[in-house]
BAFI-3210 file (N, C-alpha, C; in Angstrom, 3 decimals, decimal comma, padded with zeros to 6 digits):
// residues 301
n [1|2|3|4|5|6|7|8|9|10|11|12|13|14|15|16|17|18|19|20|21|22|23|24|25|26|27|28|29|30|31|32|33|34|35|36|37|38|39|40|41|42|43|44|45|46|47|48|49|50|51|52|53|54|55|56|57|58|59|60|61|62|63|64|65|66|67|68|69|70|71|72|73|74|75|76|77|78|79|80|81|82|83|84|85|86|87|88|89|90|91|92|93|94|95|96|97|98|99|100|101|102|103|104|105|106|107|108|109|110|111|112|113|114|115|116|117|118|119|120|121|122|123|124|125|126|127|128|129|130|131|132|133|134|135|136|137|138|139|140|141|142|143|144|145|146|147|148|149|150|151|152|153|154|155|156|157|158|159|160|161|162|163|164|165|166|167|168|169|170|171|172|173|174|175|176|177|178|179|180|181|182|183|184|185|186|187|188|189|190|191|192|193|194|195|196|197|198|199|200|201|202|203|204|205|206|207|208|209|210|211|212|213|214|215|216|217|218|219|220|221|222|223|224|225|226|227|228|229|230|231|232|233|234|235|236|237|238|239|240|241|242|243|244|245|246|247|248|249|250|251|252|253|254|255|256|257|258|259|260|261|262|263|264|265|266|267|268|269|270|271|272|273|274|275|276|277|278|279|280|281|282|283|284|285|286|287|288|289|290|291|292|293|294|295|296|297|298|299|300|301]
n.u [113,110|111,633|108,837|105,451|103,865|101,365|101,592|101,446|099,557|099,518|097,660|098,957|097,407|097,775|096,015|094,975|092,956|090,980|088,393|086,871|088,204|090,248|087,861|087,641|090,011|089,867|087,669|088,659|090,263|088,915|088,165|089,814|091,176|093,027|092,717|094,254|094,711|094,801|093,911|095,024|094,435|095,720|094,579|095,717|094,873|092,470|090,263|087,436|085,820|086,657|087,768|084,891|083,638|085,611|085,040|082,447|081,668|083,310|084,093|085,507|088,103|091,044|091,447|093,811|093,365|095,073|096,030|097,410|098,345|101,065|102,160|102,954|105,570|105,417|102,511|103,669|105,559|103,864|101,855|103,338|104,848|102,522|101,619|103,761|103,200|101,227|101,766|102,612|103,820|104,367|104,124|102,230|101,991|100,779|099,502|096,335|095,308|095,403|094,425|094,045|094,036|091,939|093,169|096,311|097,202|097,662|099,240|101,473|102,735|102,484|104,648|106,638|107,208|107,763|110,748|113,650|115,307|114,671|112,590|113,555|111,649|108,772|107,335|104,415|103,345|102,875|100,162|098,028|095,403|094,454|095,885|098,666|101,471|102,649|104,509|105,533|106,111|107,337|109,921|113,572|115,159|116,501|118,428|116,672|117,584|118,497|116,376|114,671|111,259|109,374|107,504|108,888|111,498|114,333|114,548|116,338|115,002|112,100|108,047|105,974|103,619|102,361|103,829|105,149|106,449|109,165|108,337|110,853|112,752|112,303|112,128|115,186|116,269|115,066|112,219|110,258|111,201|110,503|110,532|111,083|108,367|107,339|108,095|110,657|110,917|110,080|111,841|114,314|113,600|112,936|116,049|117,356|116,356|116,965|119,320|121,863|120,507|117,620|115,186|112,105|110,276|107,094|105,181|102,752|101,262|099,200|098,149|096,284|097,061|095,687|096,220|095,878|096,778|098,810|101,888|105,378|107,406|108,890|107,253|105,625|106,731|106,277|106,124|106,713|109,120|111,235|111,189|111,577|114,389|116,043|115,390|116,737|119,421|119,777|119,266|121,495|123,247|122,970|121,732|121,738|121,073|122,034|125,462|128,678|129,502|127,025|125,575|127,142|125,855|122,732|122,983|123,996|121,569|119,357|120,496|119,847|117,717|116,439|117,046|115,910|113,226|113,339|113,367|111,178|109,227|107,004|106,941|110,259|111,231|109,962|110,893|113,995|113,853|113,277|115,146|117,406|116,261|116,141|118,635|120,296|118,679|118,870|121,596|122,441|120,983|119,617|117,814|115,262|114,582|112,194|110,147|109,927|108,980|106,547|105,723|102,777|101,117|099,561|098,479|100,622|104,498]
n.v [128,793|126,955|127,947|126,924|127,203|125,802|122,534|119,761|117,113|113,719|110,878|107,258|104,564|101,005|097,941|094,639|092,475|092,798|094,588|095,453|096,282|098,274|100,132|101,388|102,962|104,511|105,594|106,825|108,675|110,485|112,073|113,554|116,316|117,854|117,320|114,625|115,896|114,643|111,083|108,076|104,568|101,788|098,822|095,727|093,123|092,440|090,090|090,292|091,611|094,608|096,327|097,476|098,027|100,850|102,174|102,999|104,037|105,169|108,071|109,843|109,025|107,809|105,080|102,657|099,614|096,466|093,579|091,898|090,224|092,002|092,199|094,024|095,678|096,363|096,997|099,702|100,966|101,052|102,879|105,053|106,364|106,912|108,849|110,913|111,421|113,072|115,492|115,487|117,259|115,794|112,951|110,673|107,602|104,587|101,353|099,254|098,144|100,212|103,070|106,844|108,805|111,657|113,875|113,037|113,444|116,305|116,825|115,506|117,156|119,459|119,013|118,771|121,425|123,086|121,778|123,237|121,676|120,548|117,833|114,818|112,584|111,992|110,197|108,720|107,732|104,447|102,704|099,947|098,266|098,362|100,562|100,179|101,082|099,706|096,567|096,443|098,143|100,151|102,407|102,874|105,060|108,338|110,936|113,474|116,601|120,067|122,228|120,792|119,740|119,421|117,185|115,242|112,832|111,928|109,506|106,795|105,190|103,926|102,782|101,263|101,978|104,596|106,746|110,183|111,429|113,041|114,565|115,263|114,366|111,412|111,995|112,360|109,850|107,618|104,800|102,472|099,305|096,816|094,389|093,475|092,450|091,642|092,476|093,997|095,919|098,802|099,133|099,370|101,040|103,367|104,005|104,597|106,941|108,260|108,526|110,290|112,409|114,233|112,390|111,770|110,657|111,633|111,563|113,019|112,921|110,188|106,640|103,674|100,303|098,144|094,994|091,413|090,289|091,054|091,774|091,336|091,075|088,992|086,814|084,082|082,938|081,530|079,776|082,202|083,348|083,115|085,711|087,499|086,676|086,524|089,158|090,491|089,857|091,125|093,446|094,384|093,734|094,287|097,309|100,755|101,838|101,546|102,581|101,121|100,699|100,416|098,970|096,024|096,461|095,975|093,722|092,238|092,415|091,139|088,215|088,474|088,336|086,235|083,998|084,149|084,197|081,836|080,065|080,247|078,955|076,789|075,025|074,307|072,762|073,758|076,495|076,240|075,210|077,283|079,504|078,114|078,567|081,309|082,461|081,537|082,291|085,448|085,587|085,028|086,203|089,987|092,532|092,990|095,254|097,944|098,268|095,898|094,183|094,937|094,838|095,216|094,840|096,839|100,373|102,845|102,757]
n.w [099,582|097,643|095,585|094,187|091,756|090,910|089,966|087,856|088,329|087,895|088,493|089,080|088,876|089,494|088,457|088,713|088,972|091,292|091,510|093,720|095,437|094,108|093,177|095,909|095,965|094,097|094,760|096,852|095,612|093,832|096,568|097,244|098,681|097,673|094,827|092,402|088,988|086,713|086,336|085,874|085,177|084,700|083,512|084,434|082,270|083,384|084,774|085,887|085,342|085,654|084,032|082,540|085,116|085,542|083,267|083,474|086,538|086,785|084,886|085,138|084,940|082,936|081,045|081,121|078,935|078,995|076,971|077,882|081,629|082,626|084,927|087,775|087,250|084,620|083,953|085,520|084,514|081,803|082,867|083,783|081,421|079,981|081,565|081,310|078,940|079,115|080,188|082,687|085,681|088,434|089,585|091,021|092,333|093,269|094,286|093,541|095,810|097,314|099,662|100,298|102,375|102,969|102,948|101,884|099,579|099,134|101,331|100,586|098,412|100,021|101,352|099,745|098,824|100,916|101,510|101,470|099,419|096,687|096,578|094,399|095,272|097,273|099,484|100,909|104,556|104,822|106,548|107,812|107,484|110,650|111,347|112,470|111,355|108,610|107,593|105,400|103,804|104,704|104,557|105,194|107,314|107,637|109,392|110,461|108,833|108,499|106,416|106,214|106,323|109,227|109,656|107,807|107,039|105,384|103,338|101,307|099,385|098,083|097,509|095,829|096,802|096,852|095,907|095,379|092,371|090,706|087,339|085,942|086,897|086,121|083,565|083,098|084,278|083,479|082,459|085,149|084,972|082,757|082,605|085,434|086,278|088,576|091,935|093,667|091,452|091,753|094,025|092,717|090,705|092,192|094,029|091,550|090,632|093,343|093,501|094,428|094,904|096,684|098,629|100,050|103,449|104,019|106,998|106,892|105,171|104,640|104,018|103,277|102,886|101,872|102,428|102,365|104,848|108,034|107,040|106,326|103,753|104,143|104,299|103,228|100,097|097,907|094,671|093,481|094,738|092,635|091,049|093,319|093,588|090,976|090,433|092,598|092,236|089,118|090,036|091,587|089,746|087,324|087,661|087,865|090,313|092,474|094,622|094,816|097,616|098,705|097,627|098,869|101,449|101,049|099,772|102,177|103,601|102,066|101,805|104,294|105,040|102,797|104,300|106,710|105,064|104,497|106,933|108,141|106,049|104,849|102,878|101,676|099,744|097,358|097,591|097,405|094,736|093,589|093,914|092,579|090,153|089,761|090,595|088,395|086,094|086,480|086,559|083,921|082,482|081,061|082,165|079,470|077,148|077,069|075,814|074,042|076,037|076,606|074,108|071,469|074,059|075,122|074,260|073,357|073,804]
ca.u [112,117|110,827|107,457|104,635|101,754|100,191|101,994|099,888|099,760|098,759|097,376|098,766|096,611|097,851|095,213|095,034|091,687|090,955|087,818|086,146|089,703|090,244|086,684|087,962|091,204|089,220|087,030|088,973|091,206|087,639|087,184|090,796|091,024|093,557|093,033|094,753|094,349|094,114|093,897|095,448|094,147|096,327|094,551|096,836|093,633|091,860|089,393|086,513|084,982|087,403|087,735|083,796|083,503|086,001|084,320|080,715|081,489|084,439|083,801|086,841|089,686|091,657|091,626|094,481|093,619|096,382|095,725|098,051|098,818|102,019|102,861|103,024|106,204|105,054|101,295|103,913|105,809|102,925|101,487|104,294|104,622|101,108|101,765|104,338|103,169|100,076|102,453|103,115|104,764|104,458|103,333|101,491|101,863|099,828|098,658|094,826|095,019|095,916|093,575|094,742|093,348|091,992|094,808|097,336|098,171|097,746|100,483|103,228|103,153|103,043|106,301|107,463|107,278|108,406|111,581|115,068|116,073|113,280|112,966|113,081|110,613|108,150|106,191|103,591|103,522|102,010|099,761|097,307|093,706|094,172|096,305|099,703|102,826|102,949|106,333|106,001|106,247|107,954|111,431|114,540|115,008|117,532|118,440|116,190|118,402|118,339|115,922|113,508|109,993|109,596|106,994|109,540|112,481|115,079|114,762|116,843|113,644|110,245|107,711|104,857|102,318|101,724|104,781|104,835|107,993|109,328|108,771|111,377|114,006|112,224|112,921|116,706|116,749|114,231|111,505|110,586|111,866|108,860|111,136|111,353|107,571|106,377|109,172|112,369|110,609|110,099|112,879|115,261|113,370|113,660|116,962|117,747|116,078|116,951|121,024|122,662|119,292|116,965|114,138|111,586|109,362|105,949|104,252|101,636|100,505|099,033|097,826|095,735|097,330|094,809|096,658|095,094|097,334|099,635|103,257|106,497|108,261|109,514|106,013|106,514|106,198|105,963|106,958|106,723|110,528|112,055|111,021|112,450|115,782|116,032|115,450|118,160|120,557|119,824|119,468|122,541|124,258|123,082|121,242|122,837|120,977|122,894|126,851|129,536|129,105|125,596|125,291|127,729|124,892|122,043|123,226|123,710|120,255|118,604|120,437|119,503|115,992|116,142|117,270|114,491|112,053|113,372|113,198|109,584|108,800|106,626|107,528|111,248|111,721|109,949|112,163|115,135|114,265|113,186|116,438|118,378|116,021|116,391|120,512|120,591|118,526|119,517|122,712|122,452|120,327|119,540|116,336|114,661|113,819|110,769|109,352|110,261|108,634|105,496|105,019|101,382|100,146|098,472|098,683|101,948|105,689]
ca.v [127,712|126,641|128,616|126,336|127,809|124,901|121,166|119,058|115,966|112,731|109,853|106,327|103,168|099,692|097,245|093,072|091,392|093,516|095,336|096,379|097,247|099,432|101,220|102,197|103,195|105,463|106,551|108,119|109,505|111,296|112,940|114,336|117,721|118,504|116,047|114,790|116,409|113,053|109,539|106,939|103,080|100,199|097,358|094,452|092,036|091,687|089,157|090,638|093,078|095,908|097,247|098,081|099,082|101,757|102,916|102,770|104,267|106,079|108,073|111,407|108,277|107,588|103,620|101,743|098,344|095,963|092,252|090,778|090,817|092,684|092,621|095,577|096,264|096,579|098,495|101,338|101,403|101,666|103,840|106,891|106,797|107,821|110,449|111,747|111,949|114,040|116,552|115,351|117,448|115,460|111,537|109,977|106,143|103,474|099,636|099,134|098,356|101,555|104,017|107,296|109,735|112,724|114,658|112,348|113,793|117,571|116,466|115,280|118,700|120,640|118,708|118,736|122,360|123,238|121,908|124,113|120,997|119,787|116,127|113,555|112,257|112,230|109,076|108,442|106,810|103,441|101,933|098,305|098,866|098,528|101,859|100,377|100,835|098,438|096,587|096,003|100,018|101,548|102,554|102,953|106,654|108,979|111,627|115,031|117,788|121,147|122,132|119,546|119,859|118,538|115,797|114,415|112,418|111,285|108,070|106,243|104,384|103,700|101,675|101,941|101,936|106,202|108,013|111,205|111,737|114,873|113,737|115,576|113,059|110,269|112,233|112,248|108,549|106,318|104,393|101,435|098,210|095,929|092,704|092,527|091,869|091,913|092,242|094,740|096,707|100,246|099,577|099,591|102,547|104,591|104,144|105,095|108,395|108,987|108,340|112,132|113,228|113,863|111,459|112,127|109,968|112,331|111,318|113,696|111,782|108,416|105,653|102,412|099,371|096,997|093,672|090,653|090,071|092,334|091,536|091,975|090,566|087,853|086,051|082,238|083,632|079,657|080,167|083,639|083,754|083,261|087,000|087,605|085,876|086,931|090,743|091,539|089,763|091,811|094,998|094,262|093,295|095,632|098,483|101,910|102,321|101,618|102,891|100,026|099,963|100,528|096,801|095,310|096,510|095,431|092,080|091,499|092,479|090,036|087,080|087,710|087,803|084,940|082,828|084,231|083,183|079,684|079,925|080,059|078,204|075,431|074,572|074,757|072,246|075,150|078,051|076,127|075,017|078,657|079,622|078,278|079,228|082,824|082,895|081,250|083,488|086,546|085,724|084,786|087,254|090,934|093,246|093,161|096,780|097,849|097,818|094,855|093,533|095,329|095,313|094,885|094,846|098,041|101,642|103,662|101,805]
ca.w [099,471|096,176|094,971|093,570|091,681|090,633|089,323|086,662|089,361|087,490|089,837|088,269|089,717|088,452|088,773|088,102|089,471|092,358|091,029|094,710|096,504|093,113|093,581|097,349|096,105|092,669|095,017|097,237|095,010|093,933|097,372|097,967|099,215|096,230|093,544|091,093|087,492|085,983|087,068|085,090|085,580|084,087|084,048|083,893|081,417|084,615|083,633|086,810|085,010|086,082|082,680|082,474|086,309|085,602|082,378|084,091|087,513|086,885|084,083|084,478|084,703|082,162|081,168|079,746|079,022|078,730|076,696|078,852|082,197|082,308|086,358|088,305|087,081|083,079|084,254|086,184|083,460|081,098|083,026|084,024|079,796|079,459|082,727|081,196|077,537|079,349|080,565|084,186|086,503|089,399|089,251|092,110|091,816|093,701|093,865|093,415|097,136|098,455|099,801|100,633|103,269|102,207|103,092|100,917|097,859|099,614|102,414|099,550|098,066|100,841|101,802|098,455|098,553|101,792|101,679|100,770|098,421|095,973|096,467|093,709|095,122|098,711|099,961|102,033|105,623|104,554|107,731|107,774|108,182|112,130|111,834|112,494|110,173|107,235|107,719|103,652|102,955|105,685|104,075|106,497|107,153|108,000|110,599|109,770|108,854|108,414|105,425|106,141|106,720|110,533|109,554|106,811|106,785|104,304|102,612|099,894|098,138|098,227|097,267|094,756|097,598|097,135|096,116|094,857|091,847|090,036|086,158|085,439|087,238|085,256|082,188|083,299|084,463|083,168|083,180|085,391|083,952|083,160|082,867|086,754|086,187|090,281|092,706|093,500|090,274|092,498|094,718|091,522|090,245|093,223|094,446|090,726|090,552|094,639|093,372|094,219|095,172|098,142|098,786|101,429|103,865|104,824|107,657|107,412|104,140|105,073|103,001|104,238|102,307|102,308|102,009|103,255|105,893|107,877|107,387|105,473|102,306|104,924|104,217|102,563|098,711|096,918|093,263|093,346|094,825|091,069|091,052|094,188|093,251|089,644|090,189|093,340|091,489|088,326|090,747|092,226|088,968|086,120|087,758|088,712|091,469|093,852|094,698|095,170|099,181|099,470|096,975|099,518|102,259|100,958|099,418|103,359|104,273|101,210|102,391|105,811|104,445|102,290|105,517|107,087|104,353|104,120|107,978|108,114|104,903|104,932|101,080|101,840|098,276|096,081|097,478|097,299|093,143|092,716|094,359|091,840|089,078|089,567|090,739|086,769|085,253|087,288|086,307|082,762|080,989|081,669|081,580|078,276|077,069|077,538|074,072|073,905|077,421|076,466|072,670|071,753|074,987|075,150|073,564|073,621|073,627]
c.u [111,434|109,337|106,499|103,387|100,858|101,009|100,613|100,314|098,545|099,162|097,940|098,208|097,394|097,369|095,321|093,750|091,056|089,421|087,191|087,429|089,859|088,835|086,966|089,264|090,645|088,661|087,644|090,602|090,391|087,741|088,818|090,739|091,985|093,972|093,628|094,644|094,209|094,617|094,196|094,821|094,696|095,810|095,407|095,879|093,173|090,741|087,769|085,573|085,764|087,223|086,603|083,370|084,331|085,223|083,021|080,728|082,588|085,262|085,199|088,244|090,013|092,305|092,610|094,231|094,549|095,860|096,025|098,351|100,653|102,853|102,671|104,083|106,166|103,727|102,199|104,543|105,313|102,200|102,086|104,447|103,863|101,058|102,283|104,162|102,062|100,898|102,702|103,475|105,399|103,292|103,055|101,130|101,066|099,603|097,428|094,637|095,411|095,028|093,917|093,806|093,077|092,633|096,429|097,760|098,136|099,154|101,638|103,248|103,147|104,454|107,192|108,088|107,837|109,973|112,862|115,429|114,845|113,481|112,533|111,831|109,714|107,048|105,971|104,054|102,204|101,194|098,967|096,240|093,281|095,297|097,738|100,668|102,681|104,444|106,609|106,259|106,632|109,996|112,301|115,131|116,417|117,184|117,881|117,018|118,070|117,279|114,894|112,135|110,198|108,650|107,441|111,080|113,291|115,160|115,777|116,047|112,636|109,414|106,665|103,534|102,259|103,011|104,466|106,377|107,582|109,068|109,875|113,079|113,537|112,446|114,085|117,091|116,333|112,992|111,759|111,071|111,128|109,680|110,730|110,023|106,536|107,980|110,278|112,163|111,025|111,079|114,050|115,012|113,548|114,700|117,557|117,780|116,487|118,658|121,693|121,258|118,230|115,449|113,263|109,762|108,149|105,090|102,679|100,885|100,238|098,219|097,389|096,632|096,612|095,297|096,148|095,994|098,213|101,000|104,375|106,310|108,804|108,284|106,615|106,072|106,179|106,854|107,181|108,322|111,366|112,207|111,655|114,370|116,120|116,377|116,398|118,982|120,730|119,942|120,877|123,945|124,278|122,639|122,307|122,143|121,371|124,497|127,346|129,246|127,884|125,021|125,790|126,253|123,336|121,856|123,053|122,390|119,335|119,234|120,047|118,173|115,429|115,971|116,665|112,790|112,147|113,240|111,986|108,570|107,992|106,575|108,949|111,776|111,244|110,922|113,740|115,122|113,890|114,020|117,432|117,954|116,143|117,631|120,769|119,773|118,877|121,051|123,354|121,645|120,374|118,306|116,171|114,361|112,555|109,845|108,920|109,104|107,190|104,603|103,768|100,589|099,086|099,091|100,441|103,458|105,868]
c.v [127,795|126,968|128,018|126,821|126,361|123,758|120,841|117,787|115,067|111,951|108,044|104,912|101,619|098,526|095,913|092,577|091,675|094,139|096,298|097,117|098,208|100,539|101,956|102,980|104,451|106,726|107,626|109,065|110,856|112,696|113,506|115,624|118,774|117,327|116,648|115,539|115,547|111,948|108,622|105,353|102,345|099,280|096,079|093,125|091,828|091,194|088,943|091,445|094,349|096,610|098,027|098,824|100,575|102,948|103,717|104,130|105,429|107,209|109,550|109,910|108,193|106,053|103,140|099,781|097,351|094,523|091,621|090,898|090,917|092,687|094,257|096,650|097,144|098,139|099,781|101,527|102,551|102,954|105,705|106,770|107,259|108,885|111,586|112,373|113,314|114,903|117,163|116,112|116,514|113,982|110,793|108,176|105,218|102,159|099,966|098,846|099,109|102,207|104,846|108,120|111,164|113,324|114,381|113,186|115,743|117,441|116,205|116,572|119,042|120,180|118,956|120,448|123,397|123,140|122,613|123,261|120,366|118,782|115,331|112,856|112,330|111,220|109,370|107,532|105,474|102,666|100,844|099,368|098,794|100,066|101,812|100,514|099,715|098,247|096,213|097,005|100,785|101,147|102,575|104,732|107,223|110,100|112,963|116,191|119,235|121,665|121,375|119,677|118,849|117,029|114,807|113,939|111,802|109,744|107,286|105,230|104,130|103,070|102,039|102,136|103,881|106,793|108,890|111,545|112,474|113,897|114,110|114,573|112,071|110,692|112,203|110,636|107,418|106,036|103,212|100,424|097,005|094,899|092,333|091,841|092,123|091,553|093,103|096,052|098,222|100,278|099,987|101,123|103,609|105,006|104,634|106,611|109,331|108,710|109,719|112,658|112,609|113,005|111,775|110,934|111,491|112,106|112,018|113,295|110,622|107,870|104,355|101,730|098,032|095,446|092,302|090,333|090,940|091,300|091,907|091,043|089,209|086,357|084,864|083,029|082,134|080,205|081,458|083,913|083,708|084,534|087,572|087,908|086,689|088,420|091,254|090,960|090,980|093,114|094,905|094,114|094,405|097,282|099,679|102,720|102,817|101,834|101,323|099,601|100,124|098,763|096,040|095,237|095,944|094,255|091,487|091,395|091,369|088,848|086,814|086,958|086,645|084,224|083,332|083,807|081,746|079,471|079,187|080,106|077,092|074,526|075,078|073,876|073,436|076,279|077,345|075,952|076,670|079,666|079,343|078,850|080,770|083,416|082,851|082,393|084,993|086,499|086,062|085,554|088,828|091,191|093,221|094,339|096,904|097,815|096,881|093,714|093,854|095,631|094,407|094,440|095,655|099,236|102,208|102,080|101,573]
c.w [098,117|096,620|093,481|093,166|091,492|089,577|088,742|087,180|088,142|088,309|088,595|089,154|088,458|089,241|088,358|088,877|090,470|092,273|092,278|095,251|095,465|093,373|095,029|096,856|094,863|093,786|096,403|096,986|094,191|095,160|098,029|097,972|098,274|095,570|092,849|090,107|086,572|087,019|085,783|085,503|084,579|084,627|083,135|083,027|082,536|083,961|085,010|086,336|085,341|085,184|082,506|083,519|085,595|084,613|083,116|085,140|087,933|085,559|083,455|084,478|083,353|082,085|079,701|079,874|078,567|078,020|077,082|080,349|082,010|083,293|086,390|087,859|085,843|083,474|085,032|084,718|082,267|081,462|083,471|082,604|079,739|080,770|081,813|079,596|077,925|079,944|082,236|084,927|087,940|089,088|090,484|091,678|093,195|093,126|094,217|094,682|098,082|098,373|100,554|101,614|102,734|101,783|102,028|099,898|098,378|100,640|101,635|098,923|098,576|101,282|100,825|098,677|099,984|102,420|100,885|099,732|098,079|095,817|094,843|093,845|096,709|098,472|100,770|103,463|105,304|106,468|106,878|108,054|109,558|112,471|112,167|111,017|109,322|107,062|106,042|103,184|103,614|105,595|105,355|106,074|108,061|109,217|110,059|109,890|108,461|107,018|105,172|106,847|107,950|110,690|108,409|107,781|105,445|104,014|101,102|098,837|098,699|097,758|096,406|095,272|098,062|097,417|095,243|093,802|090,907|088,688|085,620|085,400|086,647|084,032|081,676|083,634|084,060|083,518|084,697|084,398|084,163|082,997|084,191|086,563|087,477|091,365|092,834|092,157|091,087|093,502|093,595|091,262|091,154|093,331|093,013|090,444|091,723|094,515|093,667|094,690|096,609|097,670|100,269|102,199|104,392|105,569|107,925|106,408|104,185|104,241|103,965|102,835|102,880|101,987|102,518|104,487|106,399|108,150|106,247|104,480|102,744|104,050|103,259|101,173|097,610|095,664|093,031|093,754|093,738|091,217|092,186|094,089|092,126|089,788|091,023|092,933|089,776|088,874|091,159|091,510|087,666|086,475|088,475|089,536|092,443|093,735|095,517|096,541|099,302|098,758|097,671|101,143|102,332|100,257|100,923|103,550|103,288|101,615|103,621|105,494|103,655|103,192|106,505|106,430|104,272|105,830|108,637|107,136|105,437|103,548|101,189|100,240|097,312|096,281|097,110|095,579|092,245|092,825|092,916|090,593|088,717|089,659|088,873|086,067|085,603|086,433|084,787|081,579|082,233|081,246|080,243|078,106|076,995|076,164|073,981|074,736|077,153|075,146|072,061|072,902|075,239|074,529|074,373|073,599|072,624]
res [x|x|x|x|x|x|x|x|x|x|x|x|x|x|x|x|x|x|x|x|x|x|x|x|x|x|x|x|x|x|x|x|x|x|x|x|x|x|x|x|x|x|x|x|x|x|x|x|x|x|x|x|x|x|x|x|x|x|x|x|x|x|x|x|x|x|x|x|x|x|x|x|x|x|x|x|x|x|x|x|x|x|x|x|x|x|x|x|x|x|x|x|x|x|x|x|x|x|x|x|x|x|x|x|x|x|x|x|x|x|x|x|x|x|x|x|x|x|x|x|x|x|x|x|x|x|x|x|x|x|x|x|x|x|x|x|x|x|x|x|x|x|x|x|x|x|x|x|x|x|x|x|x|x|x|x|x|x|x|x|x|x|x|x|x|x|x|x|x|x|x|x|x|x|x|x|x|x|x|x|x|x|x|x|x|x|x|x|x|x|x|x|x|x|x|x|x|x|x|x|x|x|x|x|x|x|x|x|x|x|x|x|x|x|x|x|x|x|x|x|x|x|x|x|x|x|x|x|x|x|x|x|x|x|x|x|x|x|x|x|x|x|x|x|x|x|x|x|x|x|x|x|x|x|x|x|x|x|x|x|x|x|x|x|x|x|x|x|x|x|x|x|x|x|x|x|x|x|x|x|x|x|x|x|x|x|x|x|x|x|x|x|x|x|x|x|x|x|x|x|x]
***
């Protein structure tokens, strides 16, 4: 069993307009029972005051302000660069509406460190603020085998709602890829870094995800499906995430899901013109590098 004296755990928050759900999500990243060693905050130009709350009220973080927003996919980006320039071992990622339980970031290392095969990476059990499961962050899991801490299971990706990853596998595989923008961003990145390697769900680490409503990815998404569209065709087409049959597997599972979103659409003309807008661009260009995607937005890149 792998012997941990002590990882240099940076916390990364990526924030856009949120400013009170961010203060629940700061502050109890404050009162964990083994904090972080830094806290990162990307704010995406939130235009609430976020930028000065954090300064004001939150005075050990570490604030990158961005001029533009960037999406979630650009602020992780931005922000595992500045993890890993601070000398990361272990990167704790989050949305501004996650709030973790004390226990959280103590429960992914003890799993981390418990098991015979050092995971890539170990997420949280995402619940709703009534305590059930969050069907937007609860990965599909495997059969627990030998070597495995008994409140983990094996996962093949995860979501940016409170995982815990080695930096050392992002030093070997990459960043995120701020083109996707908002959408498929952290499933890409996962299943990239969790390719040949173990991945682990920790139930004994829980996370509230405060979303305004409880439900999946199913939800009617209006123009927002370009992003949708656009990014599992590009996941599906340029990324090396995924192995030949596992793209044949989850191409099925996105069309089911499409024809479940157009199901219970009530704008079934926008998904269908943002349908084709994203098959065409999906098809027709690829990720932009990240330089590129992010140059003069904020420090570093």
């Amino acid at each position: 069993m792998p012997q941990v004296i002590h990882d240099h755990v940076v916390a990364v928050v990526v924030t856009y307009n949120r400013r009170e759900l961010l203060v629940e999500a700061l502050t109890a990243l404050r009162t964990q029972i083994r904090p972080a060693d830094a806290v990162i905050v990307v704010d995406n130009a939130s235009t609430d005051g976020t930028a000065s709350m954090v300064r004001g009220r939150f005075p050990e973080v570490v604030p990158i302000e961005l001029s533009r927003n960037t999406g979630g996919a650009g602020g992780f980006t931005m922000g595992v660069t500045h993890a890993l320039e601070r000398g990361a071992d272990l990167i704790w990622l989050m949305d501004d509406d996650t709030v973790p339980e004390p226990s959280a970031l103590a429960a992914l290392i003890n799993a981390r460190n418990r098991s015979v095969e050092t995971p890539a990476l170990v997420a949280s059990r995402v619940v709703w603020t009534d305590g059930r499961d969050h069907p937007m962050n609860s990965p599909r899991t495997g059969t627990i085998g030998p070597g495995l801490p008994a409140d983990c299971a094996p996962i093949r990706s995860a979501s940016f709602v409170s995982v815990l990853i080695d930096a050392t596998v992002v030093r070997e595989r990459g960043l995120p890829i701020a083109d996707y923008f908002l959408w498929n961003d952290d499933f890409e990145f996962t299943t990239r870094l969790l390719r040949g390697r173990l991945g682990l769900l920790c139930r004994s680490s829980v996370v509230v995800h405060k979303t305004a409503t409880f439900g999946s990815t199913d939800a009617d998404p209006g123009p927002r499906f370009f992003y949708e569209v656009r990014n599992k065709v590009w996941l599906f087409t340029r990324s090396s995430g995924l192995a030949p049959a596992e793209r044949v597997l989850y191409m099925g599972s996105t069309l089911r899901r499409w024809a479940r979103t157009f199901l219970h659409s009530a704008d079934r003309t926008t998904l269908r013109h943002e349908l084709r807008r994203g098959l065409w661009a999906g098809v027709r260009t690829r990720p932009r590098p990240n330089a590129d995607v992010l140059s003069g937005a904020g420090p570093g890149l």
